[in-house]
Structure formats: structure tokens, C-alpha cells
C-alpha positions as a Python dict, from the first residue, in 0.01 Angstrom:
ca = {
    (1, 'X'): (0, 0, 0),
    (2, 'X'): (-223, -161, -223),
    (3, 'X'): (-591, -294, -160),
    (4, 'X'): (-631, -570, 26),
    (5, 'X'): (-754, -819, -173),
    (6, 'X'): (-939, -1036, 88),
    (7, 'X'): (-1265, -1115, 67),
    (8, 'X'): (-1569, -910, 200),
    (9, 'X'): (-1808, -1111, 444),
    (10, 'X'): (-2120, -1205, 321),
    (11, 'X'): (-2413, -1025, 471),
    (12, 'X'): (-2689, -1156, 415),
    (13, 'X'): (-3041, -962, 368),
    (14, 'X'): (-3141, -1006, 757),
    (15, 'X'): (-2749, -932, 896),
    (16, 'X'): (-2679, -533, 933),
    (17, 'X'): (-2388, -424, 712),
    (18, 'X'): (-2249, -212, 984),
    (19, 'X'): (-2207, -420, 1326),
    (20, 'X'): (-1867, -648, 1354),
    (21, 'X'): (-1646, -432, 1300),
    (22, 'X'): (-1366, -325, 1585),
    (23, 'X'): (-1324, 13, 1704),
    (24, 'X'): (-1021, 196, 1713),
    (25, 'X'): (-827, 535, 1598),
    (26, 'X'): (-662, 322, 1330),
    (27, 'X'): (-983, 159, 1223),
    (28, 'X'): (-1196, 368, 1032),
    (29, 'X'): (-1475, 139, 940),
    (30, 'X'): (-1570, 100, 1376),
    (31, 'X'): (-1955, 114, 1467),
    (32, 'X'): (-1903, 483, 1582),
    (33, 'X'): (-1874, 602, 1210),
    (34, 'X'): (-2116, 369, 1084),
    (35, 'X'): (-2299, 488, 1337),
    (36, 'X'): (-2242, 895, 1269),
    (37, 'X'): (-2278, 819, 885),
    (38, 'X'): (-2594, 619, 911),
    (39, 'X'): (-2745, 909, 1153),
    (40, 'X'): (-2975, 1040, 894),
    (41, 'X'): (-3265, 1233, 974),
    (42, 'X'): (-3588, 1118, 891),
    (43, 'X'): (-3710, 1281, 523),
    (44, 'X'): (-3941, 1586, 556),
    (45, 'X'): (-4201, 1443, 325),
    (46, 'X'): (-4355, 1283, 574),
    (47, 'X'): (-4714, 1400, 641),
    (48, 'X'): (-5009, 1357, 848),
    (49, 'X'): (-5317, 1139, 695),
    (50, 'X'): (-5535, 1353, 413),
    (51, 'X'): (-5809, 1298, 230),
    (52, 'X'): (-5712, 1003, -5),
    (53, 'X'): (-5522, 866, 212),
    (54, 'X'): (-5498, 499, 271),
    (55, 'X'): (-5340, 397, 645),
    (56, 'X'): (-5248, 23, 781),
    (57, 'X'): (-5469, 24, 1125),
    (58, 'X'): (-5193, 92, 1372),
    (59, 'X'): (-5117, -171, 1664),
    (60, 'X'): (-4972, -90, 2019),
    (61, 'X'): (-4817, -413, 2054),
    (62, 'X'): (-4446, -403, 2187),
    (63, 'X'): (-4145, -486, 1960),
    (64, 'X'): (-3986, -817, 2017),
    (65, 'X'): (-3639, -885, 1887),
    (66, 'X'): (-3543, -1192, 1731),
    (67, 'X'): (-3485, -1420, 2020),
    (68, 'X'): (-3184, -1556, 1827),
    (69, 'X'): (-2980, -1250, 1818),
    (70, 'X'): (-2989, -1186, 1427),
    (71, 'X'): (-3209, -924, 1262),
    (72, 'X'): (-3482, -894, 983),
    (73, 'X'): (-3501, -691, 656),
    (74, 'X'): (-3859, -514, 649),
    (75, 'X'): (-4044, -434, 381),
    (76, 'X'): (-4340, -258, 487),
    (77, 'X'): (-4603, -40, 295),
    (78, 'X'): (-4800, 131, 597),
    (79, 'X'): (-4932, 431, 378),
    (80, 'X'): (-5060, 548, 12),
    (81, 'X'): (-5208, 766, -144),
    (82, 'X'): (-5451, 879, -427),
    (83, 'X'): (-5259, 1102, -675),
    (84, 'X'): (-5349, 1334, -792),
    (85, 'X'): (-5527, 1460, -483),
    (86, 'X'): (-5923, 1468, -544),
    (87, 'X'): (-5957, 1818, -767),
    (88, 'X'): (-5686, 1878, -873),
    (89, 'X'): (-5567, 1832, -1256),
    (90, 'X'): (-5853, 1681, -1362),
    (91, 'X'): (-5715, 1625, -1704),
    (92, 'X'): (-5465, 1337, -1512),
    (93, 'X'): (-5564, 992, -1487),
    (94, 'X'): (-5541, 919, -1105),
    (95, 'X'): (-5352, 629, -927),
    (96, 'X'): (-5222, 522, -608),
    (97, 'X'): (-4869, 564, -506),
    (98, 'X'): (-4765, 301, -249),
    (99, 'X'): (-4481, 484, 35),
    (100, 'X'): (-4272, 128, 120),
    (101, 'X'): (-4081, 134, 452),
    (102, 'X'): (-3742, -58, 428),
    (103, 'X'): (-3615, -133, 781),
    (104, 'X'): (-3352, -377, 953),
    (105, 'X'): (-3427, -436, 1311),
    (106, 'X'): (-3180, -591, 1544),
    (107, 'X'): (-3187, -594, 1881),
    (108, 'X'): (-3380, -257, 1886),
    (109, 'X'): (-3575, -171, 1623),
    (110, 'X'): (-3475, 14, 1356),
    (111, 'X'): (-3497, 399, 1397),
    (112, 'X'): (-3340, 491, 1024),
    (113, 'X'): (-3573, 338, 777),
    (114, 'X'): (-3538, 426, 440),
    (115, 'X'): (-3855, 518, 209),
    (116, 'X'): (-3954, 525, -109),
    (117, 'X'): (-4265, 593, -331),
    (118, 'X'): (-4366, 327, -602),
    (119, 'X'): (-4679, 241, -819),
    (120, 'X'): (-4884, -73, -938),
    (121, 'X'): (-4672, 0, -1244),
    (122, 'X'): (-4322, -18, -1077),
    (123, 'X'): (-4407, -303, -889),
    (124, 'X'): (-4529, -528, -1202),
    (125, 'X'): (-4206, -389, -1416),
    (126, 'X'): (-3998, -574, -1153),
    (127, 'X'): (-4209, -873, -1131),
    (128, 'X'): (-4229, -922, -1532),
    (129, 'X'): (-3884, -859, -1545),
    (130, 'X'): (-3776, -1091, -1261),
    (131, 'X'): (-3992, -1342, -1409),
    (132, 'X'): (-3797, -1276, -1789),
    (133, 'X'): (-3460, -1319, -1651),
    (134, 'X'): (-3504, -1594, -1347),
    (135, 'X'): (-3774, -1786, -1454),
    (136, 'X'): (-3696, -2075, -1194),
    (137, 'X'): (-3672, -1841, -909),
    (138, 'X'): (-3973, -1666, -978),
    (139, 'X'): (-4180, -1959, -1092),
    (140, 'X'): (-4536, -1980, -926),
    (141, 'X'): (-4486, -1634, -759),
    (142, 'X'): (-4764, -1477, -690),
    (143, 'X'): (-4831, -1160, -817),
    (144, 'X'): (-5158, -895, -800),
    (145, 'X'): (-5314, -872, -1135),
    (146, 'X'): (-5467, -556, -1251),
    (147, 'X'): (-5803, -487, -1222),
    (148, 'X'): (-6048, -248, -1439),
    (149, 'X'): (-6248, -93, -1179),
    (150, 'X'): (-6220, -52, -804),
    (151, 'X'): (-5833, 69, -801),
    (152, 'X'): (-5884, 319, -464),
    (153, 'X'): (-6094, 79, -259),
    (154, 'X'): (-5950, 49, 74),
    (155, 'X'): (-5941, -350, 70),
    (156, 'X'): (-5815, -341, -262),
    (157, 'X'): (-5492, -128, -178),
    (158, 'X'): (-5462, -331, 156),
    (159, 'X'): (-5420, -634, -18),
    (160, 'X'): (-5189, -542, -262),
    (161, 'X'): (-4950, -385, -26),
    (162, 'X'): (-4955, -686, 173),
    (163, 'X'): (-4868, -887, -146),
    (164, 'X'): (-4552, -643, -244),
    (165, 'X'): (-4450, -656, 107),
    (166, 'X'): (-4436, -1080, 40),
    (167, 'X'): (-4296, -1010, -319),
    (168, 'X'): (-4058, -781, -226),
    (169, 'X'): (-3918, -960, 96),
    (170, 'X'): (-3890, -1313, -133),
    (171, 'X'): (-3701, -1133, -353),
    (172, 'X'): (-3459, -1053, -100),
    (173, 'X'): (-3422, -1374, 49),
    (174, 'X'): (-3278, -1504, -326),
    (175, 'X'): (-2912, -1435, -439),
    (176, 'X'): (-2966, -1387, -808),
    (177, 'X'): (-3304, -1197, -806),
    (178, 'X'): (-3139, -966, -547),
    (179, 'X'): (-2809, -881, -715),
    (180, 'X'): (-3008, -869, -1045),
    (181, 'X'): (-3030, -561, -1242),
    (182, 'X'): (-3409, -520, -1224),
    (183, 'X'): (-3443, -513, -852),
    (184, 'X'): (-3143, -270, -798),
    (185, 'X'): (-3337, -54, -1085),
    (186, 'X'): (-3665, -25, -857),
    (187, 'X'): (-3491, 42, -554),
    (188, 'X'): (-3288, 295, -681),
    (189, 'X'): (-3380, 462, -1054),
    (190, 'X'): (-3637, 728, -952),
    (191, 'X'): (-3485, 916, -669),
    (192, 'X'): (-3099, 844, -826),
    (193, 'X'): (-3234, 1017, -1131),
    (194, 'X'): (-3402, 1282, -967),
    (195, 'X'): (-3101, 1357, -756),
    (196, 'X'): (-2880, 1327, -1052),
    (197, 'X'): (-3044, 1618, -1176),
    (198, 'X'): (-3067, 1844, -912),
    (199, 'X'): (-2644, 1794, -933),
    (200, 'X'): (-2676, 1898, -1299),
    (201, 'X'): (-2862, 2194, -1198),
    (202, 'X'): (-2621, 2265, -887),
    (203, 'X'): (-2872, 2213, -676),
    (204, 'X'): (-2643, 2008, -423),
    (205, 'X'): (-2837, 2067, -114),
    (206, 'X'): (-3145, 1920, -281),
    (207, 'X'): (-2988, 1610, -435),
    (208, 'X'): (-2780, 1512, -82),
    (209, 'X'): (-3064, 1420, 119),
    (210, 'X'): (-3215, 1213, -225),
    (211, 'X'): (-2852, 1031, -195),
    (212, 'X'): (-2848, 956, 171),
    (213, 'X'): (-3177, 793, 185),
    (214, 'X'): (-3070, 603, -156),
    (215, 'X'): (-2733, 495, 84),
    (216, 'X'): (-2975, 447, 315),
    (217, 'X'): (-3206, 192, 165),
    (218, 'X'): (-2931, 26, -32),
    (219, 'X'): (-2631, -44, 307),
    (220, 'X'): (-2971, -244, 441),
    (221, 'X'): (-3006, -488, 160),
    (222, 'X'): (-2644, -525, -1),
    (223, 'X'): (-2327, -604, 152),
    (224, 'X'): (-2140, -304, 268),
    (225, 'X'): (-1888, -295, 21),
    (226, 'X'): (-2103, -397, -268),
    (227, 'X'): (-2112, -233, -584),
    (228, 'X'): (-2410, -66, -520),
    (229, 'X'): (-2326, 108, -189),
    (230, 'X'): (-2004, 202, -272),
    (231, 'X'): (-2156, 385, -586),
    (232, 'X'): (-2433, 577, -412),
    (233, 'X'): (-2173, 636, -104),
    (234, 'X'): (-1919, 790, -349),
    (235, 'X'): (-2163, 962, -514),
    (236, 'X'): (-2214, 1152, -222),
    (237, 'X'): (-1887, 1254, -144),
    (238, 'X'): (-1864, 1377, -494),
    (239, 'X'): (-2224, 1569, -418),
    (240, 'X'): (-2087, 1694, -73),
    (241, 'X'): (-1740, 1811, -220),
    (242, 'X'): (-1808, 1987, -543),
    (243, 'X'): (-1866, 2315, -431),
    (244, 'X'): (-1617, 2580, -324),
    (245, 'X'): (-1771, 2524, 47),
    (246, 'X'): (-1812, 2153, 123),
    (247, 'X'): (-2083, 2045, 265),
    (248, 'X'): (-2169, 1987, 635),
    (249, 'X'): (-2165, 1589, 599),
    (250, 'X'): (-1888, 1564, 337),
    (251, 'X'): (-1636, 1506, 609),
    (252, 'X'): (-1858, 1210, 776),
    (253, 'X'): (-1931, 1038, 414),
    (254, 'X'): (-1563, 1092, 324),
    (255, 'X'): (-1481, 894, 649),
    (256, 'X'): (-1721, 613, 575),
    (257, 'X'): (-1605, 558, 238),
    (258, 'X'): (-1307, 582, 318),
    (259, 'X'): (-1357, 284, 588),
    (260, 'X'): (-1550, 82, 297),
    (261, 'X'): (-1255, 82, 52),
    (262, 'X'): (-990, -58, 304),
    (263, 'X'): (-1038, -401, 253),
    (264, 'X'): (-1206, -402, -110),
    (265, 'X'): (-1215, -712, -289),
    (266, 'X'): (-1350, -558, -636),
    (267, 'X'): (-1109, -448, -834),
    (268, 'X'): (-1342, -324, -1118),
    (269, 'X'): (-1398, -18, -817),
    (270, 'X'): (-1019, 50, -762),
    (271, 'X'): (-1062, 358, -1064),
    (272, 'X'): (-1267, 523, -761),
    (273, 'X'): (-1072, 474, -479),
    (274, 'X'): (-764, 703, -635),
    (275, 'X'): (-998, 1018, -709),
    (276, 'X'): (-1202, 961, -372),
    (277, 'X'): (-837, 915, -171),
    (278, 'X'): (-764, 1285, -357),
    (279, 'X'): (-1080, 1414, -267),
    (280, 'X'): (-1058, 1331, 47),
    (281, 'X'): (-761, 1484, 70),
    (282, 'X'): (-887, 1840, -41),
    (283, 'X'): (-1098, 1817, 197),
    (284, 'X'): (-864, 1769, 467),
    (285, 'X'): (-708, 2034, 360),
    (286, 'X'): (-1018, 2263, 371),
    (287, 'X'): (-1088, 2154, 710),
    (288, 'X'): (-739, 2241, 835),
    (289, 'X'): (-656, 1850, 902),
    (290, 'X'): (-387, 1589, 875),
    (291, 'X'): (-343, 1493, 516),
    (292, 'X'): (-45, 1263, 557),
    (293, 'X'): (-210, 951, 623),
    (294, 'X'): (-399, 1001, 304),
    (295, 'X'): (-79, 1064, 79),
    (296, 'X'): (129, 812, 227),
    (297, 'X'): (-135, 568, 93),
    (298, 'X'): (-131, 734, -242),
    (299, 'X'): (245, 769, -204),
    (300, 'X'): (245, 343, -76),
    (301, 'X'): (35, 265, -421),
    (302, 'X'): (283, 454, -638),
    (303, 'X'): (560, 239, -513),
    (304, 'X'): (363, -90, -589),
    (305, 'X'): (306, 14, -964),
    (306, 'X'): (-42, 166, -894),
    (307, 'X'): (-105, 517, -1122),
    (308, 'X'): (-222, 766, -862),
    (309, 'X'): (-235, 1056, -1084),
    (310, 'X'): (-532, 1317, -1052),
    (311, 'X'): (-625, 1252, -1383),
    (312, 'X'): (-1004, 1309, -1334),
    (313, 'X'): (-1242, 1396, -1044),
    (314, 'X'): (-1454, 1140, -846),
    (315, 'X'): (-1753, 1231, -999),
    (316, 'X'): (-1598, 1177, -1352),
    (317, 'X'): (-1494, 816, -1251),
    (318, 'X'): (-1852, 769, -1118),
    (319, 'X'): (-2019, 867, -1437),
    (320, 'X'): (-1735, 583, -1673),
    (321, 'X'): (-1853, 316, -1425),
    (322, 'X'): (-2232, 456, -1398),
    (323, 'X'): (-2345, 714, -1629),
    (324, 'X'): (-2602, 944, -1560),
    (325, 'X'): (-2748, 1311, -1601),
    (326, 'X'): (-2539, 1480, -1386),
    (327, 'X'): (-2265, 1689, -1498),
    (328, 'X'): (-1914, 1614, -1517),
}
């Protein structure tokens, strides 16, 4: 059975990529495993206020839903920090690293935010680049400019986080700056780098956490089977698989990927979906489950002309449609 070429619903920046979708034993892409997929816990870097520390004053006021039933993509920076910390390496020229908050809240507010940690220098990278490629987009944008003295002065970081958090969230709103090349770079490059690494060093239990919150961060601004997300989601099969013992997700991220690739409208991405569909079944054989519905859809693709050979491995078709560090 081939893909179904139909095409995937537009979802825009404020509509969740993982509500509308029915339920059902047949139906692998149903809220329950977007749900158990999604359930990520919250990173363990996050600490309590230190010395050099800057902190958004805190409010108490309730959240209020959109009264129109849709929800909103967040950008919020609510902390930073002075790096490095007040002596130590002396010999390093300090700066402030800015932790930005990406949340979509619906109905309830969002309890899975994905964060990252980006500087002055990022944030400018993005804007001159934005401003190279899209000139008409970003024309008249405000931006912060740098500034020669005062760099750790409370009012200065509060006001610069409060213009990334306008930057960031206009870049959103606009089709071309957010499918461009630069934004999906600072979203992603650091911590997809990082984790590519650890993988090269078989450090797999370091890099999968790195990955999810990458998932994380990108299934709330793309659309759910987007380049991008299906990337970073196989990527993570591939992370949670490689080993003799699988990982303890690499059943649930199998599931969801699997769910994302039923009705796939990107053809460029089918050279995945044959080494994922044989990964996954390995892995239903390691768990001691039903394989069948998996080969009957390798089997189904045969018959229409498809090769479905193992040829290579998923991470190997990753790395010819994304190249990175990791090894192959």
C-alpha cells in the first residue's frame, strides 16, 4: 500500500499539531499517542535563582484561555544568566545567555514547554540573516542594537528579552521567515549538534533527552508532518534503537512516527519511511509483538513497484537527507 498522497492540514503557528485526530486501534496517529509521545519530562537543568541571575518578576494572575477556542505559540524568556558565573575563568569574556520558553497553550495551559539557551549573538545571526534573505518581511523590524557598556544591567536584559520575545513571535506569524533556513537553524543547531555527538560517542542516553526537547520545540511551531519534525522524530527512533537493548521510549517514538508517515504528502521523505517501517519492525520483534501489520505494508509497497529492500539503516537515510556528526 503506498503513501497516501493527500495533503497534510495546515497548522498554523497558534493551532497544536496533535489535536484532530480520531482515536481508534486502527488509527495510530489518535490524541492518546500524541499524548504518551509528547509526555516528556521537564529537563533537569532547571535551577533555582543564583547569583547572576536575571528573573522576570513573577505574577499570580490566573491563566485565561483564548475565549475563541484556538491556542497561542509562546515565546517567553523568563530567566538568564551571567556566564561565566562571577569568578570563575577569568580569562573568558562574560555574557548573558537568555533560557527562551516555547509554549502552546490551548484550553489549559501548556505543561510541556520546550527550552532552549541562546545569546545576543544568536539572536542578531537570525535577525541579519532574516533581514538578507526576506528583506520585505523583515523591513522596519525592530531589532536591539548592541551596546558597549552596561550588558548585565537588569533593565538592559529585561528589555531585550522582551524585544526577542516580539521578534521571535513575528517571525512565527510569517510563512517564509518561518519555513526559512535561518530560523529552523536557531531553533535547532546547538542542541541537534550537541546531541549528534553524544550518538557519535554512544552516548545514547545523553543525546535522547537533547532530541525529545528538539521534537519538542519543533511539533509546536511546524506542522506535524513537516520536514523538520519528521527528521528530529526519526532521529530518535534511530537514537532509541541502535543499541543491542532499545531504549525505554523507542517503542512510544516508533508508534508516533509511525502515525506521522501514514498520510505523508512529501515524497522527498519516502527514503525514510522504508528503513523506519524495518526498524520498527526489529523492534517488534524485540518486544515479543505482532510484526505482521508492519510487513504486510512493506509486503503492499512491493506489489505497487516500491523497493523495500533493507539496503541501509534509518540513521544512514537520516544522515543522505541531513548530514551530521553522528556516526553511521
Amino acid at each position: 500500500m503506498p503513501i497516501h498522497a493527500v495533503m497534510a492540514k495546515r497548522l498554523l503557528p497558534h493551532q497544536p499539531s496533535f489535536e484532530g485526530e480520531p482515536p481508534g486501534p486502527d488509527e495510530l496517529d489518535s490524541p492518546a499517542i500524541e499524548a504518551a509521545a509528547l509526555d516528556i519530562p521537564p529537563p533537569e537543568s532547571d535551577k533555582a535563582l543564583q547569583k547572576d541571575v536575571w528573573a522576570r518578576p513573577t505574577t499570580n494572575a490566573e491563566y485565561k484561555p483564548p475565549t475563541d477556542g484556538s491556542t497561542v505559540l509562546r515565546f517567553d524568556i523568563l530567566l538568564a544568566h551571567i556566564m561565566p558565573p562571577d569568578g570563575e575563568d577569568v580569562k573568558i569574556k562574560r555574557f548573558v545567555v537568555y533560557e527562551l520558553t516555547v509554549s502552546q497553550d490551548g484550553a489549559t495551559e501548556d505543561t510541556q514547554p520546550a527550552k532552549i539557551e541562546r545569546r545576543y549573538t544568536d539572536f542578531r545571526e537570525l535577525y541579519l540573516g532574516l533581514k538578507r534573505t526576506e528583506p520585505v518581511e523583515m523591513a522596519n523590524k525592530y531589532f536591539p542594537a548592541k551596546v558597549l557598556m552596561g550588558n548585565f544591567k537588569s533593565e538592559l536584559i529585561g528589555e531585550r528579552s522582551a524585544a526577542f520575545e516580539a521578534f521571535l513571535t513575528y517571525v512565527a506569524s510569517q510563512t517564509k521567515l518561518r519555513e526559512s533556513e535561518d530560523f529552523l537553524r536557531f531553533l535547532q543547531h546547538d542542541e541537534l549538534s550537541r546531541a549528534c555527538q553524544f550518538l557519535d560517542e554512544r552516548r545514547n542516553e545523553i543525546a535522547i533527552p537533547i532530541l525529545e526537547n528538539c521534537f519538542r520545540l519543533l511539533n509546536k511551531i511546524y506542522m506535524n508532518r513537516s520536514r523538520p519534525v519528521l527528521l528530529i522524530l526519526c532521529r530518535l527512533v534511530a537514537a532509541c534503537t541502535s543499541s543491542p537493548v532499545p531504549h525505554h521510549a523507542a517503542e512510544r517514538w516508533a508508534l508516533l512516527a509511525l502515525s506521522r508517515f501514514e498520510t505523508l504528502c512529501d515524497i522527498d521523505l519516502l527514503p525514510l519511511y522504508i528503513p523506519l517501517l524495518h526498524t520498527c519492525a526489529h523492534l517488534w520483534w524485540q518486544r515479543g509483538q505482532d510484526q505482521k501489520p508492519i510487513t504486510d505494508r512493506l509486503t503492499d509497497m512491493s506489489k505497487q513497484g516500491i523497493n523495500t529492500a533493507n539496503t541501509e539503516s534509518l540513521m544512514q537515510a537520516i544522515h543522505k537527507i541531513d548530514p551530521r556528526t553522528e556516526t553511521i
